[in-house]
C-alpha positions as CSV (number, residue, x, y, z in Angstrom):
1,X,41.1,-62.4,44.0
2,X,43.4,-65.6,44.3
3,X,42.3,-66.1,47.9
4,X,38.5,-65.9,46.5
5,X,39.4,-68.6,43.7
6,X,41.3,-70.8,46.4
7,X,38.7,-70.7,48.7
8,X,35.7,-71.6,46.4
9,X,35.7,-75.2,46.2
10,X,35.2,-75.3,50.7
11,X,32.5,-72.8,49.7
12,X,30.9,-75.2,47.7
13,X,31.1,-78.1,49.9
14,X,29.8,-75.8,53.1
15,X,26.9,-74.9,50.6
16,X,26.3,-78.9,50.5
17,X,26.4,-79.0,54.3
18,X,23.9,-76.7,54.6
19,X,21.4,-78.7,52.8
20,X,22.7,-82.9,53.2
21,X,24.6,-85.0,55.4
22,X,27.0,-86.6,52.6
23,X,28.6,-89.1,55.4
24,X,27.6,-92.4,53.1
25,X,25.3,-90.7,50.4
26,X,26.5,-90.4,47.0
27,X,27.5,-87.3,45.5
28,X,28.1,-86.4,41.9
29,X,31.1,-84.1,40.9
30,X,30.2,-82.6,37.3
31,X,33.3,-81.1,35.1
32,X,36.6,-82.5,36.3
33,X,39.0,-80.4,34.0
34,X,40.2,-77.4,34.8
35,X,38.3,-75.4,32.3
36,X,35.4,-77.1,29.2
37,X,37.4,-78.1,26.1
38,X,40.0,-79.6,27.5
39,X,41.1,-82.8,29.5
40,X,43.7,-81.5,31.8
41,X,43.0,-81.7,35.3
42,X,46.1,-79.9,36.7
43,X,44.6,-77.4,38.8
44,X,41.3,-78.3,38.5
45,X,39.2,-77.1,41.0
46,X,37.6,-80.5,41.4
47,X,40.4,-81.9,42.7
48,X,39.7,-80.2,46.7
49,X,36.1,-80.4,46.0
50,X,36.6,-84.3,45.8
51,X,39.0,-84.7,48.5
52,X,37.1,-82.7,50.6
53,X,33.7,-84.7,49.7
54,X,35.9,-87.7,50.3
55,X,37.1,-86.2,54.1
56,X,33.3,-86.2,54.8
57,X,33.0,-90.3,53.8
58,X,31.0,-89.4,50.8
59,X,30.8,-92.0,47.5
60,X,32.3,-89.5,45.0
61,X,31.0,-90.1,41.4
62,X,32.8,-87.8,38.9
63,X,32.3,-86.7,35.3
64,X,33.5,-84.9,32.7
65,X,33.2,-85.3,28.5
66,X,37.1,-85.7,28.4
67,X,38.8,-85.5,31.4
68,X,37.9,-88.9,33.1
69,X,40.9,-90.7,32.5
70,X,43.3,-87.7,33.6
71,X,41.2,-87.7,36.7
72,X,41.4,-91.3,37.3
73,X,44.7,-91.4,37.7
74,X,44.6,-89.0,40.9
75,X,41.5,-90.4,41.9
76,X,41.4,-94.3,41.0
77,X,39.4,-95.4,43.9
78,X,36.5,-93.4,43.3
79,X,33.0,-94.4,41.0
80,X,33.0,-92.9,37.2
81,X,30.0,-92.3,34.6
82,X,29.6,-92.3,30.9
83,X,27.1,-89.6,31.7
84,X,26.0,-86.4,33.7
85,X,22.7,-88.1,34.0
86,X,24.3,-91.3,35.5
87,X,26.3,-89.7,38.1
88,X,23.0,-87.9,39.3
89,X,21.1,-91.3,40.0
90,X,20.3,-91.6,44.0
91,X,23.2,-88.7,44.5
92,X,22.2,-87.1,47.9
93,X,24.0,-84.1,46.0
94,X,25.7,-82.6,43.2
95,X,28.4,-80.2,42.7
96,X,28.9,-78.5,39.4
97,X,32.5,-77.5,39.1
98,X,33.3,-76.9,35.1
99,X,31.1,-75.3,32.8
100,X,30.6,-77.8,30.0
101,X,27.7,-76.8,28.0
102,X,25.7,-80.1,28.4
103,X,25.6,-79.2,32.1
104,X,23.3,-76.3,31.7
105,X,20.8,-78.9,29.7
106,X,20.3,-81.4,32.3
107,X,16.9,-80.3,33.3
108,X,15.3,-83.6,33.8
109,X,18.4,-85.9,35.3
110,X,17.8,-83.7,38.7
111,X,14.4,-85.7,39.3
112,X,16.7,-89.0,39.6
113,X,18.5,-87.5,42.2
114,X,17.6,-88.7,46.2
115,X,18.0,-85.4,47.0
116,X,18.2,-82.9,44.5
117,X,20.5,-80.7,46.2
118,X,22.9,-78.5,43.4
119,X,25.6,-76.7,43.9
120,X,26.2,-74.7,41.3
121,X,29.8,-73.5,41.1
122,X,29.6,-71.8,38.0
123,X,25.7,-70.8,37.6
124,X,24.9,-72.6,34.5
125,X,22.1,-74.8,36.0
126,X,18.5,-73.1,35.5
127,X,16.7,-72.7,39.0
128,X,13.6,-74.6,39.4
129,X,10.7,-76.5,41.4
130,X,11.8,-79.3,42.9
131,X,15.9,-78.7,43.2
132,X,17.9,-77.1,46.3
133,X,19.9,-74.9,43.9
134,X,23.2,-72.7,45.7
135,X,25.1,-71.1,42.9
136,X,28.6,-69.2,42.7
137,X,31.5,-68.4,40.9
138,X,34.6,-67.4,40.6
């Protein structure tokens, strides 16, 4: 089961792949704590999912309700939002990585997206027209 858990956030970026070259597009990271209701970000699976997006010369733009500054700190080089919604403007893609509650209501902020390509590591985004939706979890 660990190996599962480790190997998730690659999944999530081959997922991306699949669907968007990210070399110089802009891709949001959604939930940046380890788990919702809390700012720590030791362990947090967004940590490999942004160094990986990084490896692949994509413009990470993170967010998380709380854990922004904690992330900073590891990551102070890359672009941070006030909002879910701002991150997704012109992102080639999105990864969702925590499972804050306002994630799973962002219905409308996909349409601002260049590409509305989502994937969804914890299956809390709604399928629908329009959006290249992966999910999975672990």
């Amino acid at each position: 089961m660990v190996a599962v858990n480790d190997g998730q956030p690659g999944r999530m970026l081959e997922l991306l792949d699949d669907h968007v070259d990210v070399a110089g597009e802009r891709v949001a990271v959604l939930g940046l704590a380890f788990k919702p209701g809390t700012d720590d970000t030791r362990n947090s699976r967004a940590i490999p999912v942004i160094e990986g997006a990084l490896e692949r010369g994509a413009e990470v733009v993170g967010y998380d309700p709380v854990a922004t500054e904690a992330m900073r700190e590891r990551f102070p080089n890359i672009e941070y939002t006030d909002s879910a919604a701002a991150a997704l403007e012109e992102a080639a893609g999105a990864l969702v990585v925590t499972d804050w509650d306002e994630f799973a209501a962002l219905d409308d902020a996909f349409d601002a997206m260049a590409e509305p390509v989502v994937i969804d590591g914890r299956r809390i985004i709604e399928r629908r027209d329009g959006i290249t939706y992966e999910g999975l979890t672990w």
